[in-house]
SEDREN-746691 format. One record per residue (C-alpha): residue in one letter; x, y, z. Coordinates in pm, whole numbers, m for minus. Layout:
% SEDREN-746691
<residuo=a | xx=X | yy=Y | zz=Z>
...
% end
This chain:
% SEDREN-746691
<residuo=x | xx=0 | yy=0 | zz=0>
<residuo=x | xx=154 | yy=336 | zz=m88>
<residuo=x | xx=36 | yy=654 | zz=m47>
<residuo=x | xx=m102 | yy=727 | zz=m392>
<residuo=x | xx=m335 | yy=407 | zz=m333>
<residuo=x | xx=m419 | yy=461 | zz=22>
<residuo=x | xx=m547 | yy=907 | zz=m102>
<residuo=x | xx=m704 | yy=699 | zz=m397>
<residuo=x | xx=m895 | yy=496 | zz=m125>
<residuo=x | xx=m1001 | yy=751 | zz=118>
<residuo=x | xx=m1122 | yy=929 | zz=m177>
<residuo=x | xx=m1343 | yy=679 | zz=m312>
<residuo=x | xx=m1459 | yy=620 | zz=45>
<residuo=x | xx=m1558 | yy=991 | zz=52>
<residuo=x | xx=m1726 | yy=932 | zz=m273>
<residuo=x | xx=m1893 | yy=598 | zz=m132>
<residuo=x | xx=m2064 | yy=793 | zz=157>
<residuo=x | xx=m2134 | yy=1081 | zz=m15>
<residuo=x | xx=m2282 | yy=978 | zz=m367>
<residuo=x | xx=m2522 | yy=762 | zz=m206>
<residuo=x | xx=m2704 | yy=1040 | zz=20>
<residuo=x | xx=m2762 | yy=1229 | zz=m343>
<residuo=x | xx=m2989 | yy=939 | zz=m425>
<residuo=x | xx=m3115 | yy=809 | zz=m123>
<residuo=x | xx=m3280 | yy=1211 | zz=m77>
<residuo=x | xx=m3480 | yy=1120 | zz=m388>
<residuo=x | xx=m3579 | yy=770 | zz=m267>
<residuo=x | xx=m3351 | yy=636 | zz=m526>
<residuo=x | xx=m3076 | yy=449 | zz=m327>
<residuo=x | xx=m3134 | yy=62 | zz=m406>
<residuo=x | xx=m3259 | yy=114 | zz=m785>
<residuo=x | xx=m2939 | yy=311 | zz=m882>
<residuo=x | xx=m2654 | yy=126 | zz=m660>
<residuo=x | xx=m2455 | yy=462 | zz=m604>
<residuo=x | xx=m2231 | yy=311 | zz=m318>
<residuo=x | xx=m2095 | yy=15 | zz=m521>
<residuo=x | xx=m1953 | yy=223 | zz=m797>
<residuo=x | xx=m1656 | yy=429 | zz=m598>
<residuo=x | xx=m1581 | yy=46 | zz=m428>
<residuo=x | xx=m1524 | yy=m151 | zz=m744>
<residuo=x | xx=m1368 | yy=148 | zz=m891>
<residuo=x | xx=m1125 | yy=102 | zz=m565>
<residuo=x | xx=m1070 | yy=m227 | zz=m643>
<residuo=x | xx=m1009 | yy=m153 | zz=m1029>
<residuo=x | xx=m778 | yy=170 | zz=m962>
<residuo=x | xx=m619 | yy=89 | zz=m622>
<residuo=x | xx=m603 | yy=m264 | zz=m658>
<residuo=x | xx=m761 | yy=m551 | zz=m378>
<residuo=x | xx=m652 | yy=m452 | zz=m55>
<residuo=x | xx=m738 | yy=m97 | zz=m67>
<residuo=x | xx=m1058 | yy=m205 | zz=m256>
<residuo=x | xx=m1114 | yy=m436 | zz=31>
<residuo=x | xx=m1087 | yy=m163 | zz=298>
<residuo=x | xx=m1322 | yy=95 | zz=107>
<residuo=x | xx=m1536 | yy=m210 | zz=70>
<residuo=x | xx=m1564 | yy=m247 | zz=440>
<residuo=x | xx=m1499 | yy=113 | zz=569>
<residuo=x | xx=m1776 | yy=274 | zz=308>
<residuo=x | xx=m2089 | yy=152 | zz=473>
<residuo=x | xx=m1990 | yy=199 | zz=794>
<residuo=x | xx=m1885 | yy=538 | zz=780>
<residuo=x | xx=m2180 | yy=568 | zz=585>
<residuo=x | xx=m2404 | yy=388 | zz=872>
<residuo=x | xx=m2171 | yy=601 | zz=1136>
<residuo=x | xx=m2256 | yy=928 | zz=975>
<residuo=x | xx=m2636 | yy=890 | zz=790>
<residuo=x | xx=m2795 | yy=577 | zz=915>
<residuo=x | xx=m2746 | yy=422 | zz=598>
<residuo=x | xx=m2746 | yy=125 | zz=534>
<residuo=x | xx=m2965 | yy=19 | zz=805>
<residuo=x | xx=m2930 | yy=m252 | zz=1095>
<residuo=x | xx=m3261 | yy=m259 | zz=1134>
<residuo=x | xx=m3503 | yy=m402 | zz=1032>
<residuo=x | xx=m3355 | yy=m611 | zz=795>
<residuo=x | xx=m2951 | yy=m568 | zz=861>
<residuo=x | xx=m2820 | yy=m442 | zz=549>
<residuo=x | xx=m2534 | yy=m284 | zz=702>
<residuo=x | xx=m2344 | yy=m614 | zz=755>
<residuo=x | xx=m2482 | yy=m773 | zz=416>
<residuo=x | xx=m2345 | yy=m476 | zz=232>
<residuo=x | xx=m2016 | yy=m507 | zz=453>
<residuo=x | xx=m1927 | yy=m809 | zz=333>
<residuo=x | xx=m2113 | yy=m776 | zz=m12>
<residuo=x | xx=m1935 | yy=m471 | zz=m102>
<residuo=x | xx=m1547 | yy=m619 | zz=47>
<residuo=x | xx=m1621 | yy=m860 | zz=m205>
<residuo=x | xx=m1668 | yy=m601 | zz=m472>
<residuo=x | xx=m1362 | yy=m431 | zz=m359>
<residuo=x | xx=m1099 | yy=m740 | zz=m371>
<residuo=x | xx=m1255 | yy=m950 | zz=m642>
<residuo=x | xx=m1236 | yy=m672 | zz=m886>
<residuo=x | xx=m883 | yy=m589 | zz=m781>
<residuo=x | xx=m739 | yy=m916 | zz=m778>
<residuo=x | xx=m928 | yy=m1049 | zz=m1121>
<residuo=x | xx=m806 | yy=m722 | zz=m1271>
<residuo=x | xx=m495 | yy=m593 | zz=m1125>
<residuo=x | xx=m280 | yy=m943 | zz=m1008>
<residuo=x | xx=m441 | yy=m1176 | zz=m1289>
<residuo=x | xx=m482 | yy=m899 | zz=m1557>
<residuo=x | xx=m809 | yy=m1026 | zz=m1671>
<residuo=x | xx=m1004 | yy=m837 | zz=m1880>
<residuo=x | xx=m1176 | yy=m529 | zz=m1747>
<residuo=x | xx=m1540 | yy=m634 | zz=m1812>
<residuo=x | xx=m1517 | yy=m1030 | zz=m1759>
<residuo=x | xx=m1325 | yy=m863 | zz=m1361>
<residuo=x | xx=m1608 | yy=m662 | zz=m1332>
<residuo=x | xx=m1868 | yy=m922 | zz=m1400>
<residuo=x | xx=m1665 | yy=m1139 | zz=m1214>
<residuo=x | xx=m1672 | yy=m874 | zz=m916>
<residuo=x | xx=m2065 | yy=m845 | zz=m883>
<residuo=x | xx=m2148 | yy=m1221 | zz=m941>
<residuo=x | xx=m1902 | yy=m1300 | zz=m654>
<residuo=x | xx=m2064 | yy=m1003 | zz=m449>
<residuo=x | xx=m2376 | yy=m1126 | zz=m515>
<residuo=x | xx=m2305 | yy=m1484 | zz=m426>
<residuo=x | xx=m2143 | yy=m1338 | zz=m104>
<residuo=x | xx=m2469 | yy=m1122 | zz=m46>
<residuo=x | xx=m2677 | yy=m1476 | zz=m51>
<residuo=x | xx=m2482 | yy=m1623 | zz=154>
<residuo=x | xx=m2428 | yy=m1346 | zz=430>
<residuo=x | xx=m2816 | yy=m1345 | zz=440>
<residuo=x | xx=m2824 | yy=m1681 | zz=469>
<residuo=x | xx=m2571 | yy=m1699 | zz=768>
<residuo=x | xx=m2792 | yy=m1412 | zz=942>
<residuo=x | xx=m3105 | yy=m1611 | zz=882>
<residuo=x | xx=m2917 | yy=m1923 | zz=1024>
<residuo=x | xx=m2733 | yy=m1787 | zz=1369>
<residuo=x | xx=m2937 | yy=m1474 | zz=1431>
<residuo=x | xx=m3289 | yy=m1607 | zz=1347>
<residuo=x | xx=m3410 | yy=m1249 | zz=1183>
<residuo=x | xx=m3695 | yy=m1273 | zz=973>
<residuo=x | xx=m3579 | yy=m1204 | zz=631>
<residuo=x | xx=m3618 | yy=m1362 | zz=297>
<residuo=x | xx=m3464 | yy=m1663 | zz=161>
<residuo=x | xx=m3108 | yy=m1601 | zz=18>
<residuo=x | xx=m3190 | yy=m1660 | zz=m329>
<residuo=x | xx=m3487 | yy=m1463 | zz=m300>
<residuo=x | xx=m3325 | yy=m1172 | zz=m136>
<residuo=x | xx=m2994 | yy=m1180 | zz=m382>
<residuo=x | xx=m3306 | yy=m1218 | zz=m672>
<residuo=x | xx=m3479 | yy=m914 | zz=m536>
<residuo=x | xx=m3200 | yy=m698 | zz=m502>
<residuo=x | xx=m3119 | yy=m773 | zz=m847>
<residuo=x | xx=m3465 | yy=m719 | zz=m975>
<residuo=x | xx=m3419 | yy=m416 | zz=m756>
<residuo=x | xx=m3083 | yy=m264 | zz=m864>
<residuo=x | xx=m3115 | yy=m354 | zz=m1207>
<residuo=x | xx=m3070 | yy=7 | zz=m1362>
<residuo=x | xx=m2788 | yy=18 | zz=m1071>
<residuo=x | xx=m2627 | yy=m253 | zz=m1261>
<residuo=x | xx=m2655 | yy=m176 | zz=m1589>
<residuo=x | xx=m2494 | yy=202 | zz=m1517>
<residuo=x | xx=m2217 | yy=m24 | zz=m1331>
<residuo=x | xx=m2159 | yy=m188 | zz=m1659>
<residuo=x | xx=m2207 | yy=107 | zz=m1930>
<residuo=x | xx=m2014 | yy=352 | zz=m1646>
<residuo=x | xx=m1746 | yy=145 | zz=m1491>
<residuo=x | xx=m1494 | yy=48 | zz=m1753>
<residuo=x | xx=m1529 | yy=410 | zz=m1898>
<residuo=x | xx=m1432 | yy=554 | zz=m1586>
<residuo=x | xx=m1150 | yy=311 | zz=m1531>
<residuo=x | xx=m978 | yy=356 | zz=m1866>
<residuo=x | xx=m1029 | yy=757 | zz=m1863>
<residuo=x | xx=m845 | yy=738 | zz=m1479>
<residuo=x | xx=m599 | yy=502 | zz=m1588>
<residuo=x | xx=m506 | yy=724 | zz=m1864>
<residuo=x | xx=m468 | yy=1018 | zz=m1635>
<residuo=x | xx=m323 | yy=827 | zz=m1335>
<residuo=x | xx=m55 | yy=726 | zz=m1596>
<residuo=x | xx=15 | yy=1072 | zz=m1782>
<residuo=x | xx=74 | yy=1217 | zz=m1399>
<residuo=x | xx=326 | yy=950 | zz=m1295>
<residuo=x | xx=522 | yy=983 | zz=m1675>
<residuo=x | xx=529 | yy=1383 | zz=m1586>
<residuo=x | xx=637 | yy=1288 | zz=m1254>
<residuo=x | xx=904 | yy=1096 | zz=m1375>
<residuo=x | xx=1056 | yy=1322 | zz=m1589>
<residuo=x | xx=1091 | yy=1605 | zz=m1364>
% end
């Protein structure tokens, strides 16, 4: 971790808590997805530990600071925790330590997020008894849910990612050669 990757991190955590209130104050929150997008861009810019840490630290600063995502009634603050870490490392691993292509690493990122989602329900279901869905219902409905979430995540992602990556390299070349 250097310090370029750990500003890159605190800055997508800013995003991460920020972006999110923006739609949440129009009732928009779980169509549009907004906190996923600054973690797997973490995981695709700052590779899979930092994208692990924003994908842990984001909703609970987030909780922390606007009650969002809630613990109640159904806890979506942990499912997100461990939803969004997966986000966060899968993309940066599947992109940044196996250089796999940018959109089969970020498909790769939100199946194993949402697999991770199912089965975080399904632990909560199982040791905490809280009436919830079924995992594959819930991991269903929240696609259902977050579908136009998704598809910005697909259309917005890799665009974002290439146009940084050009920049993030044309700033270390002129750093270089001063």
């Amino acid at each position: 971790m250097d310090t370029e990757n750990i500003v890159k991190g605190a800055s997508f955590i800013t995003l991460g808590v920020l972006i999110p209130q923006l739609f949440h104050s129009v009732g928009a929150g779980p169509m549009f997805l907004p906190m996923h997008i600054p973690v797997l861009l973490a995981g695709f810019l700052a590779g899979p530990i930092i994208g692990s840490y924003v994908g842990i630290l984001t909703p609970i600063l987030s909780h922390l600071l606007t009650g969002m995502p809630p613990i109640a009634p159904v806890p979506m603050l942990p499912i997100m925790i461990f939803e969004l870490f997966t986000y966060g490392f899968v993309a940066g691993v599947l992109y940044n330590r196996l250089k796999v292509n940018l959109f089969i690493s970020l498909f790769g990122a939100m199946i194993s997020g949402r697999i991770v989602y199912g089965i975080t329900v399904y632990a909560i279901l199982i040791f905490f008894n809280i009436k919830m869905q079924k995992p594959i219902v819930a991991v269903i409905a929240a696609i259902k849910t977050g579908i136009i979430g998704i598809i910005i995540q697909i259309i917005v992602i890799p665009a974002i990612v290439k146009f940084l990556e050009g920049k993030f390299a044309d700033v270390g070349s002129n750093i270089g050669s001063k």
